[in-house]
Every structure is written in structure tokens, then in C-alpha cells.
N, C-alpha and C positions, 0 to 999 in steps of 0.2 A: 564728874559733876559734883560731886562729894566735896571734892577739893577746890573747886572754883567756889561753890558756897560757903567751904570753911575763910577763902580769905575775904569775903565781905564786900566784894565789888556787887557781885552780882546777886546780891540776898534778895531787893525787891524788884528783882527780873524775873515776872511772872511765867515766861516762858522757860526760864531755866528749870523752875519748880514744876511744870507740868510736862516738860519732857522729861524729868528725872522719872517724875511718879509715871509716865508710861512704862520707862522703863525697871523701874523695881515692877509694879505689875506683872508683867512680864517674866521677871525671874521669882514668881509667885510668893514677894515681900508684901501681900497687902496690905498689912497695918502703917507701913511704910509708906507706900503707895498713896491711901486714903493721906496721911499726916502732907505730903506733898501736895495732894491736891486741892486738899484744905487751904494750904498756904496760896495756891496760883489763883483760888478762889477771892481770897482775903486781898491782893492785890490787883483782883480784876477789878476795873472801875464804870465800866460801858456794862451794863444789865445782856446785852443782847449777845455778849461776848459770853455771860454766864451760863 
């Protein structure tokens, strides 16, 4: 995921960023984790979706 974000297709695919931050999560990167879902946050546009 790392590398699909580094080449810029898929930066405001808010799905990419909240499945990445599930998975740092998971391998208990939090601060990582939070900064991803910050991001999937800042591309969500529907409230209800938030």
C-alpha cells in the first residue's frame, strides 16, 4: 500500500488510506495508523460515511 501511495495514483482514494490505517493498526503502528486515518477522514465527503 506504501507503494501504490508513493506513486500518486491512488493518494485521494480514501479507501486506500483507511485500509492501509487498518492495517498498520493492527501491526500496532498507531501513530501511523491515526495519520492514515486522518487522511481517509479529510477525503471523506458524505458526513454519514464519517
Amino acid at each position: 500500500m506504501d507503494a501504490l501511495d508513493a506513486r500518486g495514483e491512488l493518494r485521494d482514494y480514501r479507501f486506500l488510506h483507511s485500509a492501509r490505517a487498518e492495517l498498520l493498526r493492527k501491526l500496532g503502528r498507531n501513530g501511523d495508523a491515526r495519520a492514515a486515518y486522518r487522511r481517509a477522514l479529510e477525503l471523506t465527503m458524505q458526513e454519514a460515511e464519517r
